[in-house]
PANU-40662 format. One record per residue (C-alpha): residue in one letter; x, y, z. Coordinates in steps of 0.5 Angstrom, whole numbers, plus 500, padded with zeros to 3 digits. Layout:
BEGIN
residuo|east|north|up
A|X|Y|Z
...
This chain:
BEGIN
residuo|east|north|up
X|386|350|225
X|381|345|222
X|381|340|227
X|380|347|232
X|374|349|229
X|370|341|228
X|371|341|235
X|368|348|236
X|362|347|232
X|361|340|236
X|360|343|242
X|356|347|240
X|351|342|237
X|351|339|243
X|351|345|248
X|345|347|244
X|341|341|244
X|342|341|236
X|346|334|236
X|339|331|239
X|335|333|234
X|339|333|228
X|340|325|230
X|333|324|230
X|331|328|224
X|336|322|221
X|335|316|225
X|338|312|219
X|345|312|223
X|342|308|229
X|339|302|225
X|332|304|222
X|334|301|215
X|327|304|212
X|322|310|213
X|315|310|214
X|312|313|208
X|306|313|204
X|306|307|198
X|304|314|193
X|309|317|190
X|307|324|186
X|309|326|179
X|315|329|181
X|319|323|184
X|323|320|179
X|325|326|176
X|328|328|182
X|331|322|184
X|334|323|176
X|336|330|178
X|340|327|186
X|343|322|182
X|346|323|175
X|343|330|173
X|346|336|170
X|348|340|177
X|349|338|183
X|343|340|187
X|336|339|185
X|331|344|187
X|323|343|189
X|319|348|191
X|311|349|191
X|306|351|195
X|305|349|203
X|302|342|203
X|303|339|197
X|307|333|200
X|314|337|199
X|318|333|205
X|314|327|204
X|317|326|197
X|324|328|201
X|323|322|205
X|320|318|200
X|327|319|196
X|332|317|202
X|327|311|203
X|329|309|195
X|336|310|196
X|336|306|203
X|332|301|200
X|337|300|193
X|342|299|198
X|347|305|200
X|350|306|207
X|346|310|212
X|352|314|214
X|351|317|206
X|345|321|208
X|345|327|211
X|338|331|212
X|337|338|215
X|330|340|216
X|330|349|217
X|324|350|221
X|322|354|227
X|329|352|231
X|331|357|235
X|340|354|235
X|339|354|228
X|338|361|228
X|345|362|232
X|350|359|227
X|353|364|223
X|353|359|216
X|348|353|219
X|348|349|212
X|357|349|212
X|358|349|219
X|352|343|219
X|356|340|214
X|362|340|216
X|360|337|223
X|356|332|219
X|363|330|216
X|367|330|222
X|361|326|226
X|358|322|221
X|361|320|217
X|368|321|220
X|372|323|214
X|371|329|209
X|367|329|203
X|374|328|198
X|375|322|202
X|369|320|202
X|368|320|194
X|374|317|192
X|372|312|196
X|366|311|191
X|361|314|197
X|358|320|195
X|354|324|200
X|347|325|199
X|345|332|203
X|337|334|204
X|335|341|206
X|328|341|208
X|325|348|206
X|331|352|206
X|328|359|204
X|327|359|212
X|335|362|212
X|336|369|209
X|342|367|206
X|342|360|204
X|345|360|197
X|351|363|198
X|352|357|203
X|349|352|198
X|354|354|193
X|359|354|197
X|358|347|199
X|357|345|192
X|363|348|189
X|368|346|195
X|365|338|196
X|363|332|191
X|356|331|194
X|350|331|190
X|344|336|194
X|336|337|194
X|333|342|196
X|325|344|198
X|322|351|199
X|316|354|199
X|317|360|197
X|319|361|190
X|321|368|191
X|327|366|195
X|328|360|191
X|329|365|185
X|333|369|189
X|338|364|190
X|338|363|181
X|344|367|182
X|348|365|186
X|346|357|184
X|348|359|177
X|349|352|174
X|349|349|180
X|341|347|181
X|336|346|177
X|328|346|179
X|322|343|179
X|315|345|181
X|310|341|184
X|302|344|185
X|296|341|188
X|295|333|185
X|294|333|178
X|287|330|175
X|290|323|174
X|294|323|182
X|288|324|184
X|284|318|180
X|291|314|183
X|290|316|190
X|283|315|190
X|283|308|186
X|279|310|180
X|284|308|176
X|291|310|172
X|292|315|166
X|298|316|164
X|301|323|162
X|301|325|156
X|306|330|156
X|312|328|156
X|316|331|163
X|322|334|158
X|319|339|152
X|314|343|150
X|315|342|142
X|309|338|142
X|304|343|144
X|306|346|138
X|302|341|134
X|295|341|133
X|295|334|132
X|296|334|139
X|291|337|142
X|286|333|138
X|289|327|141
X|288|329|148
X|282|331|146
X|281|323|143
X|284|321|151
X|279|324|154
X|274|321|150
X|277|315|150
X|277|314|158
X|271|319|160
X|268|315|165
X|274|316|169
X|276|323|167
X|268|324|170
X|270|320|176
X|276|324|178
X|274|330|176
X|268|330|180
X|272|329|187
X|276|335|184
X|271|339|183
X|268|337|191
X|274|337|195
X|279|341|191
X|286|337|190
X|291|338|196
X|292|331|198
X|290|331|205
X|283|332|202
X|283|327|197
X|286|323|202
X|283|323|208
X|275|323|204
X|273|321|211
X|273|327|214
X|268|331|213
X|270|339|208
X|269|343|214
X|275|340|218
X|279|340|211
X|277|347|210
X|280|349|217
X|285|345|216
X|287|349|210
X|286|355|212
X|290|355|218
X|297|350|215
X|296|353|207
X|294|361|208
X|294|363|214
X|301|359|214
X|303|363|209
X|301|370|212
X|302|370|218
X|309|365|218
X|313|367|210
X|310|374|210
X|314|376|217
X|321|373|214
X|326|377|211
X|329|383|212
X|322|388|212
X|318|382|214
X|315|386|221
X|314|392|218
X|309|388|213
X|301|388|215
X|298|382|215
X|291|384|216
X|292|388|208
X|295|381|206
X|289|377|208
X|285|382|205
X|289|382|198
X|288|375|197
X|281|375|199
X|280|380|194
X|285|374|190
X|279|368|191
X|274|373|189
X|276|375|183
X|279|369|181
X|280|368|173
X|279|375|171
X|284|381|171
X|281|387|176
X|284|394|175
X|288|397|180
X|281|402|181
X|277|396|183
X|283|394|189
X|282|401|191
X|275|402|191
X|275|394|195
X|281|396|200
X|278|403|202
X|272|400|203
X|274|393|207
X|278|397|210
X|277|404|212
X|283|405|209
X|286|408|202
X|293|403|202
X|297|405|195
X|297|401|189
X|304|400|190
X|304|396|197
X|298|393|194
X|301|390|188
X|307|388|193
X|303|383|196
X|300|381|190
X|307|379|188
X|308|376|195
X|302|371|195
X|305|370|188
X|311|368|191
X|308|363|195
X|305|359|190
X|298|360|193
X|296|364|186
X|300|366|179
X|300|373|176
X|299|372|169
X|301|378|167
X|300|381|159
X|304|379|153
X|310|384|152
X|307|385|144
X|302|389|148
X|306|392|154
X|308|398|148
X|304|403|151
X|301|401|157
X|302|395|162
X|295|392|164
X|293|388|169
X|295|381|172
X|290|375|171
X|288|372|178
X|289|364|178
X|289|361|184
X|293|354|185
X|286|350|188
X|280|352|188
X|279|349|194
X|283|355|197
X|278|359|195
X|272|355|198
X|276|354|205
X|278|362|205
X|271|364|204
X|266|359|206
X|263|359|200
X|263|352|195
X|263|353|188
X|262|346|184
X|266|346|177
X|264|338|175
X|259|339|169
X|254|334|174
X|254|339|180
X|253|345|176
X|247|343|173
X|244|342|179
X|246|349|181
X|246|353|175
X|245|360|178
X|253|358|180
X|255|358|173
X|259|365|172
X|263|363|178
X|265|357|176
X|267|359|170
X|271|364|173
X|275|359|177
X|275|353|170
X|278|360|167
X|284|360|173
X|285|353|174
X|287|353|167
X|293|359|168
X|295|356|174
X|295|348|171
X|299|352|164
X|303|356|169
X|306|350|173
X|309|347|167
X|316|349|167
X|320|353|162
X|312|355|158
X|311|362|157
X|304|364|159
X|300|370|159
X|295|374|158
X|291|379|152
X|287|383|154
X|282|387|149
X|284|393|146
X|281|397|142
X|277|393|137
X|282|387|138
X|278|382|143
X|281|379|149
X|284|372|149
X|284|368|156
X|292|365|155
X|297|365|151
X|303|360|150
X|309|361|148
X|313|356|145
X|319|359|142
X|317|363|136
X|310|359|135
X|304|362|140
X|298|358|142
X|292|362|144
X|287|359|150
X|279|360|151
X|276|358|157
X|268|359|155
X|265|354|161
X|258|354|159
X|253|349|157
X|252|352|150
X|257|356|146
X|255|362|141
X|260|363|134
X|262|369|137
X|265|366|143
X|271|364|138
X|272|371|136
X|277|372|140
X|281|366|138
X|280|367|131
X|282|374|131
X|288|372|134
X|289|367|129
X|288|370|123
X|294|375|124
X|301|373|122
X|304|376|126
X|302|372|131
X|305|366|129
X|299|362|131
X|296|356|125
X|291|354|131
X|288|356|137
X|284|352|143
X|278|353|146
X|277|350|153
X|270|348|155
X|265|345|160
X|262|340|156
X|265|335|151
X|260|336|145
X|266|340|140
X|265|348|142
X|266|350|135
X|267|347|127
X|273|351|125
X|278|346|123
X|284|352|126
X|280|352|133
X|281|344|137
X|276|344|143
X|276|340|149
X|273|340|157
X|277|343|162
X|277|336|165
X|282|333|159
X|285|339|159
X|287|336|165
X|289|330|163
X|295|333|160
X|301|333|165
């Protein structure tokens, strides 16, 4: 009965043209002994190839948004374990894209899999790991299948292999938490850090400091002050790679290809990022062609607009019926702003749940570049302190997307608990909340040349209630010169802030 269904599923493959293209997608079988790939290896690789290897749960998970370099770190790990020597015949990757016969198998990852042993590797995956030849098995933004978990986990439970996975949706990534209990674990990855872009660009290294596992070092404030110290320490290179941040925003293809000018990096991104997301991801599922594009593009315009602050559910209203001549309801707004969360494009930062006891506020708005934003809606916001001087009419705005790019730089970091206050009542606001167990860190973004006392209030107040749990608190500014002179209070400039991971 198993040899039946092997041969059946191999002439599937062949009579739909799937063996073709699968073999070629792992040319490796034929002899190529390694891959063509870029020399730069973003943050994530060594994690991931930790997690493929030895870690915890038999698959490793990478999502983040389109573009950010997903496959090709992918690629660059089947490189490194063709390079260190293990066999071809080993590797087996599986890219779910837009192909029509991938779509007419029932299971295509189990059956895929089941053809791969029986063609490739000739043996099935038992014999192949009693005989020390673990397989290795990629999938190439698997959240194109709708039920991709159930037959990751069936694979992973049945078979001794060791499984990645990237994604682009963490929607459907999530949703396969449950499915994958135990059995995956996730690692997010944005746009470039401040210290890839100084790499990529030949500025110079600057190493993290952060470590990739734990948080209990932000809850010292001796922490802090050493990245304050940092980013003193290695200014001219923190202004340098800031600098190309704040002009070309940090998606590889635009620190990489400085030859080209903005406006064709801008189209670029607009057509493979966002428009990608609304018109590809936004029609998947089961209710995807009953979504509307045009409301989706106009709530993320909306998104760019108000980037870093928290609009009200009258502001989309009143902005929606206006663009549109149309009155959507709240809830299929709040919907799609859920969706571009889920693409990772932008982060909802939602309040804390000590101030959810009477009423829910809004969600703060932080996209994941701000160069998103500039190609979106043609508009070029400086943030470096150099430029901006030069465009001092452009300084609220800045200050807005310096607020965002903190949330969306704080939420990328995995397993911390962010959020924001909002003012209520005689309570002020306060940009961010961290949550590190029970101590809580509140973050002020006042990225403006000259700061008042007042300012702090906010923090300040937070502080002083013990409840909270907060002995210290951040202040986020544009400039070096410290922001304030209260001991509990540790300032530095967004461009350290940065320097952290």
């Amino acid at each position: 009965m198993a040899q039946q269904r092997q041969s059946t599923i191999e002439d599937l493959i062949l009579t739909r043209g799937l063996d073709a293209v699968i073999r070629n997608a792992n040319p490796w079988w034929a002899g190529v002994d390694r891959l063509d790939v870029p020399p730069f290896r973003r943050w994530p690789f060594d994690a991931v190839l930790h997690g493929l290897k030895k870690g915890l749960a038999p698959s490793v998970v990478l999502r983040g948004p389109r573009q950010v370099g997903k496959t090709t770190l992918l690629n660059q790990v089947i490189d490194h374990l063709l390079s260190e020597g293990v066999d071809p015949a080993l590797i087996f990757r599986l890219q779910f894209d837009d192909l029509p016969d991938l779509r007419r198998l029932t299971m295509p990852i189990i059956e895929l899999c089941d053809w791969y042993a029986a063609s490739v590797l000739g043996k099935s995956f038992h014999e192949a790991a009693r005989s020390g030849r673990q397989p290795f098995i990629f999938l190439d933004e698997v959240e194109n299948l709708a039920d991709w978990a159930p037959q990751l986990k069936s694979v992973v439970d049945l078979n001794p292999v060791r499984v990645m996975v990237t994604g682009s949706s963490a929607l459907r990534i999530e949703a396969g938490r449950d499915s994958l209990a135990g059995r995956m674990s996730t690692i997010e990855m944005g746009p470039l850090l401040l210290r890839e872009i100084a790499k990529v660009r030949g500025f110079g290294l600057v190493e993290p400091l952060l470590p990739p596992n734990g948080l209990s070092p932000l809850k010292d404030r001796s922490f802090w002050a050493e990245l304050r110290s940092t980013g003193e320490r290695d200014a001219r290179l923190r202004q340098r790679e800031f600098e190309a941040f704040s002009a070309r925003g940090a998606y590889p293809i635009a620190q990489l290809r400085t030859d080209e000018p903005w406006e064709r990096v801008a189209d670029f991104l607009n057509e493979t990022v966002i428009a990608r997301a609304i018109q590809h991801d936004l029609r998947m599922g089961p209710h995807g062609q009953k979504r509307d594009e045009h409301l989706l593009a106009e709530v993320f315009r909306l998104a760019c607009r108000y980037v870093g602050q928290a609009p009200d559910q009258k502001l989309y209203l009143e902005e929606l019926r206006q663009t549109m001549h149309a009155g959507p309801g709240w809830q299929r707004i709040l919907s799609y702003l859920k969706f571009l969360d889920g693409t990772l494009l932008l982060r909802l930062i939602e309040p804390p749940e000590l101030r959810l006891k009477k009423k829910r506020g809004p969600a703060k708005l932080c996209l994941c570049d701000h160069a998103l934003r500039a190609a979106w809606l043609q508009e070029v916001i400086p943030i470096a302190p150099a430029d901006l001087a030069r465009s001092p009419h452009l300084a609220d705005m800045a200050g807005r997307i310096a607020d965002g790019a903190a949330g969306y730089f704080f939420r990328s970091i995995i397993g911390l608990d962010v959020s924001h206050y909002p003012q209520r009542g005689a309570e002020p606001e306060v940009d961010y909340v961290l949550t590190v167990g029970e101590q809580r860190i509140p973050v002020e973004v006042k990225y403006r040349r000259e700061i008042d006392p007042a300012d702090t209030r906010g923090l300040r107040s937070f502080i002083e209630k013990a409840h909270h749990h907060a002995p210290f608190g951040v202040l986020v500014t544009l400039r070096d010169e410290p922001g304030s002179d209260d001991p509990r209070i540790v300032s530095l400039p967004l461009s350290t802030l940065l320097l952290m991971r």
